[in-house]
N, C-alpha and C positions, 0 to 999 in steps of 0.2 A: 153477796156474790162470793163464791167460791175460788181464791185464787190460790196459784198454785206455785212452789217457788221457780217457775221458769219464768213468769209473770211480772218475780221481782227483782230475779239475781243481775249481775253485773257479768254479761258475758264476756268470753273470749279475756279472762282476766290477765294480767302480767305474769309471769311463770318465771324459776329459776330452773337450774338444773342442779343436780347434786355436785358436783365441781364446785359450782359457786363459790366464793369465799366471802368468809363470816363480812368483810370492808364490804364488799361489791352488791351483797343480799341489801347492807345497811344503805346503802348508797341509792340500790333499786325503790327503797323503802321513803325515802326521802324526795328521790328525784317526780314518784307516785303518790306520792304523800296518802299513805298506806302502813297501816301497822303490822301488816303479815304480808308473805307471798307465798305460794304453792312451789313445789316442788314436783317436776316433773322427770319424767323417762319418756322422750317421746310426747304423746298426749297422756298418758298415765298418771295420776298422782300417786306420789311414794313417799309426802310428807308436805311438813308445811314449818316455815321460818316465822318467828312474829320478835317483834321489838323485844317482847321478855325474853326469848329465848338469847339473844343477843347480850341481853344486859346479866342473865345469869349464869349463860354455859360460857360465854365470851368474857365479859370485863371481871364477871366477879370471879372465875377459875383461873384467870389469869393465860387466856388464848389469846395465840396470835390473831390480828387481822386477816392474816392469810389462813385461817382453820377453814377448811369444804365444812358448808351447810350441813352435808349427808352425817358430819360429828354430832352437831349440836338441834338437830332439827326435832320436831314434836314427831315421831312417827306412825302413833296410834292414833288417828288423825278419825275423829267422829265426821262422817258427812250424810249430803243427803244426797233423794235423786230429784230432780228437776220436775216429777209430776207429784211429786209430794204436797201437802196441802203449808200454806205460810204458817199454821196452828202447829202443826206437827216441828218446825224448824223451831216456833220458836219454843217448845217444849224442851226440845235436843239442846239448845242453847240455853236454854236456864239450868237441865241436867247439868251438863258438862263444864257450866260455866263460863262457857265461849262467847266472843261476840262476833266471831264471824263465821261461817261454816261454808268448806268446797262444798259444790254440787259435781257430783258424778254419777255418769250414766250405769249401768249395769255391767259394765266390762271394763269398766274402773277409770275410762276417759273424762278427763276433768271438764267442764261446759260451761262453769262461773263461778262465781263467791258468793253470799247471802252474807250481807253484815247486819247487825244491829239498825243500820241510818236505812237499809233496803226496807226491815219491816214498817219504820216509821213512816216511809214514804206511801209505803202501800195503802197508806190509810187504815190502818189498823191499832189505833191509840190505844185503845185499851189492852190490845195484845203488845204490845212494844212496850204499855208501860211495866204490866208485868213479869214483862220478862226482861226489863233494865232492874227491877227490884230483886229479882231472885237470882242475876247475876254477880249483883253490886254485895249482896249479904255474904 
């Protein structure tokens, strides 16, 4: 069966906005027990926070807890679109190295996450297992 990442993604995900501060991203991340959050404008994505980016644009440069996300965020930000096939995602994410990737529509409205645990769950072992090797190398 051909699934598709709408099939598996994690809608309607937790979102920051660029405001944000570097504490309250950490906090969202914690309170969701989640290692990334997206960044929005609106429904828009214009970036994404993850636990690394915390621990090396924040503790290890020596930022305050109060630094806006929009400082420290990933904003070349690799995703997909939701009719994409779960093959194709987990390709993106072995590329890139990611283990989670937004899903956004064509007009750049964000619609979910795809993590790593979403492929697993899809029943796709061999694809999941592959692409935990090639992200892990």
């Amino acid at each position: 069966m051909h699934q598709t990442i709408r099939d598996a993604m994690t809608s309607n995900p937790t979102t920051i906005q660029a405001t944000t501060t570097a504490q309250e991203a950490a906090q969202k991340m914690k309170s969701e027990d989640v290692g990334s959050v997206p960044i929005v404008d609106g429904d828009r994505l214009v970036g994404v926070i993850t636990d690394r980016d915390l621990a090396t644009r924040v503790l290890a440069e020596g930022k305050g807890a109060e630094t806006p996300v929009s400082e420290i965020a990933s904003k070349d930000v690799v995703t997909v679109d939701p009719q994409q096939s779960l093959e194709e995602a987990a390709r993106l994410m072995a590329e890139h190295q990611v283990r989670r990737l937004p899903v956004c529509e064509e007009d750049g409205k964000l619609v979910g996450m795809l993590a790593q645990a979403d492929l697993a769950q899809s029943g796709h072992d061999t694809l999941t297992g592959e692409t935990v090797e090639k992200i892990s190398q």
